[in-house]
Structure formats: structure tokens, C-alpha cells
C-alpha atoms as an extended CHARMM CRD file, in Angstrom:
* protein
*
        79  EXT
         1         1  UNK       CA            -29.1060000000       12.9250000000       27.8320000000  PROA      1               0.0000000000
         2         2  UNK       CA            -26.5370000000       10.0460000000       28.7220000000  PROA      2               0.0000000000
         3         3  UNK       CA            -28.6180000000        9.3550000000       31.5960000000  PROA      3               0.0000000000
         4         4  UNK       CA            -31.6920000000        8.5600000000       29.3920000000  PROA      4               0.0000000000
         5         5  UNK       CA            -29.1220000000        6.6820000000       26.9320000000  PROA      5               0.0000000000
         6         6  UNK       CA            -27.8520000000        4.2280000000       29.7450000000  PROA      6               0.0000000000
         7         7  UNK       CA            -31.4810000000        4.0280000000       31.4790000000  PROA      7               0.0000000000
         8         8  UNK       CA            -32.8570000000        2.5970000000       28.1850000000  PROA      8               0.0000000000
         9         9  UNK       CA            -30.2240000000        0.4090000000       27.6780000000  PROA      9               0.0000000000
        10        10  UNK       CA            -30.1680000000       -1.0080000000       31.0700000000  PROA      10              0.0000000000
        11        11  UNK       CA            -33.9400000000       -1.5700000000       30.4840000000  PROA      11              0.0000000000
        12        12  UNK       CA            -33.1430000000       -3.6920000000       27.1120000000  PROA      12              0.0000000000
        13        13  UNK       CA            -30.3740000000       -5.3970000000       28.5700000000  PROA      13              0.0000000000
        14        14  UNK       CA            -32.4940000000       -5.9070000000       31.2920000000  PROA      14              0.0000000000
        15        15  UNK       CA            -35.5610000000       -7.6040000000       29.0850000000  PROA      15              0.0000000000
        16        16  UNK       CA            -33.0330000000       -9.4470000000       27.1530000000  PROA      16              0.0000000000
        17        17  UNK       CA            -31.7970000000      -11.2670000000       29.9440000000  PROA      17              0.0000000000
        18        18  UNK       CA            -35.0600000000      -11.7780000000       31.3520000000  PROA      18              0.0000000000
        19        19  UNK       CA            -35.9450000000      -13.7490000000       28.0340000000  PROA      19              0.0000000000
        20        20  UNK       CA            -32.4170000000      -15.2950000000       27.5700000000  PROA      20              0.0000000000
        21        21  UNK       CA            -33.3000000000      -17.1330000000       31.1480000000  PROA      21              0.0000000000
        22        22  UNK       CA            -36.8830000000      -17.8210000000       30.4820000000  PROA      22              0.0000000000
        23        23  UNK       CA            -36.5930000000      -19.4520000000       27.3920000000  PROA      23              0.0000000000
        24        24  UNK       CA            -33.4830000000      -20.8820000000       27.5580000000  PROA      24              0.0000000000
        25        25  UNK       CA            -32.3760000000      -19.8260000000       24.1730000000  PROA      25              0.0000000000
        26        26  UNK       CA            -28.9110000000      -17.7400000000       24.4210000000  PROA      26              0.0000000000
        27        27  UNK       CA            -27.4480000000      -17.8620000000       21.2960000000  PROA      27              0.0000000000
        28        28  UNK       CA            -29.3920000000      -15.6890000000       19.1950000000  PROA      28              0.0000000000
        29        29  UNK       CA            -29.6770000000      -13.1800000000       22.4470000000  PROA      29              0.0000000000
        30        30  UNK       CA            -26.0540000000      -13.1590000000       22.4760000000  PROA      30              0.0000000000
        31        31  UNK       CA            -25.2290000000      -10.3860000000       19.8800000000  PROA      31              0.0000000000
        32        32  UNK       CA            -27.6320000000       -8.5400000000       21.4090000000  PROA      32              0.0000000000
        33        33  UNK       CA            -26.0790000000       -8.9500000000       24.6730000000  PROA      33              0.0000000000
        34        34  UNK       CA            -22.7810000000       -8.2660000000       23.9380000000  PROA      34              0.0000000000
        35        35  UNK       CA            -23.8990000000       -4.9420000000       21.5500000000  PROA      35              0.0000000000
        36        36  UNK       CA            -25.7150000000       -3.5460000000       24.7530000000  PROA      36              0.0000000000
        37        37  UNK       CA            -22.9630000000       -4.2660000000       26.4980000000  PROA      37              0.0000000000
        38        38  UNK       CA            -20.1240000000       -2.2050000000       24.6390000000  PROA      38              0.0000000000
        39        39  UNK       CA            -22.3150000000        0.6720000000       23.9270000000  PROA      39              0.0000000000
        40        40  UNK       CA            -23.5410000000        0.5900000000       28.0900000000  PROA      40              0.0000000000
        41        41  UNK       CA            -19.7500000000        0.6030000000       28.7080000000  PROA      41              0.0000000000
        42        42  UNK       CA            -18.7420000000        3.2400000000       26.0630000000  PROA      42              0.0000000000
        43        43  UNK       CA            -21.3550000000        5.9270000000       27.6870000000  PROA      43              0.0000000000
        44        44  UNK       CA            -19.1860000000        5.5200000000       30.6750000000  PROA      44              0.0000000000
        45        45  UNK       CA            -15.6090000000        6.3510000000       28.6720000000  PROA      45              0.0000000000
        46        46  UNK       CA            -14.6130000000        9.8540000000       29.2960000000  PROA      46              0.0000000000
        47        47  UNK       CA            -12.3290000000       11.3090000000       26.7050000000  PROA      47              0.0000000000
        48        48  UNK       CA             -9.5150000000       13.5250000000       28.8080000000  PROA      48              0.0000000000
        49        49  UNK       CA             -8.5510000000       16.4680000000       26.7920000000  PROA      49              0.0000000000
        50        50  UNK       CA             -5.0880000000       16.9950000000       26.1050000000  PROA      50              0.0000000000
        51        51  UNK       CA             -3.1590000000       19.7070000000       27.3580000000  PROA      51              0.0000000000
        52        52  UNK       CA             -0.8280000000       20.9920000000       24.3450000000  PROA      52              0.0000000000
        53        53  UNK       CA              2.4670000000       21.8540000000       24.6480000000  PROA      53              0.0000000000
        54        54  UNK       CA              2.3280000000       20.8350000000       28.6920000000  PROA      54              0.0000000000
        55        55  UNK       CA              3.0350000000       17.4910000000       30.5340000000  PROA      55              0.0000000000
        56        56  UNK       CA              2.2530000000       16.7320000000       34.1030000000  PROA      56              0.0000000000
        57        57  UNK       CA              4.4330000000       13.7700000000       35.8130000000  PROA      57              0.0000000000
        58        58  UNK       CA              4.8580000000       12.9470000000       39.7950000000  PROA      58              0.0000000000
        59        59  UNK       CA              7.9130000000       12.6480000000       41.0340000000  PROA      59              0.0000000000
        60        60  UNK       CA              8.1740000000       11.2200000000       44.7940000000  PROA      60              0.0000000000
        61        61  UNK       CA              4.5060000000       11.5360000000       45.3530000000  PROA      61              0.0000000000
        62        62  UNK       CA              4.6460000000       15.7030000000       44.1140000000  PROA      62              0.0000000000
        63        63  UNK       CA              3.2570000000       16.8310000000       40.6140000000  PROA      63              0.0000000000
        64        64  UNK       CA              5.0150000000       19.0730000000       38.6750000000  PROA      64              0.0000000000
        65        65  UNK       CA              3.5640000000       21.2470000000       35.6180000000  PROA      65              0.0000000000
        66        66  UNK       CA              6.4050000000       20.9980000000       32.4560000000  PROA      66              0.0000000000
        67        67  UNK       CA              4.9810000000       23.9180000000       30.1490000000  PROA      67              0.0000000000
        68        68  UNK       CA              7.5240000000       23.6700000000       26.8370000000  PROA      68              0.0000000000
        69        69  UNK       CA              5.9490000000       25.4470000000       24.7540000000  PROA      69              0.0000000000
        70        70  UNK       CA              8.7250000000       26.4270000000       21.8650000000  PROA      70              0.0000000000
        71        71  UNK       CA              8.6980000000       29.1340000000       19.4870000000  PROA      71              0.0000000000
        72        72  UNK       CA             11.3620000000       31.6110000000       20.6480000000  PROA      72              0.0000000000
        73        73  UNK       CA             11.5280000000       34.0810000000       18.1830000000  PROA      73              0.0000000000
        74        74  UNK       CA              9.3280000000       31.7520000000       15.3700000000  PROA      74              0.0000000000
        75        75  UNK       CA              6.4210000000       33.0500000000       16.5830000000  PROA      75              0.0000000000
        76        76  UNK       CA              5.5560000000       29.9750000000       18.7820000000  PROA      76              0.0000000000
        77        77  UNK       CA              4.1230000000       29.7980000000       22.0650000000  PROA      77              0.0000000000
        78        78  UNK       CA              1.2430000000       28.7750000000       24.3620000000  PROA      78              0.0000000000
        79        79  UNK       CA             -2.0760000000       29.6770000000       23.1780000000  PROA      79              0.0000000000
């Protein structure tokens, strides 16, 4: 489905431009430019998911997994 998303929008942006350098006229193309733009870039952004209750750091070129997790006897804990 992204793939569609971006392929459609490269097409506009692509039509856009095309009309932006035929006719010369940029500044009412240019909110349209720049709205293609963000949304082409945002279907790129991946959203990591977050590890809870862990942290992963490298130290001298070796990663090493800090699971804190709490509770003790409260019941806590990793899921």
C-alpha cells in the first residue's frame, strides 16, 4: 500500500514540476510542492518501537543488553 502511496505522489510531484517549468509560474505550484514533498518524505519515516524496561548502548564497539526491569516483590517485571 505505501508503494502505491509514494508511486502516486511521485507521479503528482512529477506533473507539478513538469508545469512549474513549462509555464514558468512557481509560486502558486509551490505549496503544492512543498505538501508532496513532506508527505513523500514522511512515507519513508519508520517509527522504531521501544523496548520497555531495556536499553541497548555500545561500549568500545560491543553492544550490551541492560534489562532493568523493577518490581521485586511489587509485582513488577518484564512482560
Amino acid at each position: 500500500m505505501k508503494n502505491i502511496f509514494r508511486t502516486v505522489l511521485f507521479a503528482i510531484l512529477a506533473i507539478v514540476l513538469f508545469k512549474g517549468f513549462s509555464t514558468q509560474q512557481w509560486p502558486p505550484l509551490i505549496i503544492a510542492i512543498v505538501g508532496i514533498s513532506i508527505l513523500l518524505l514522511s512515507t519513508f519515516v519508520t517509527k522504531a518501537k521501544s523496548t520497555r524496561g531495556s536499553s541497548i548502548y555500545v561500549s568500545g564497539g560491543t553492544s550490551h543488553t541492560d534489562s532493568n526491569c523493577g518490581g521485586g516483590d511489587s509485582g513488577g517485571g518484564c512482560d
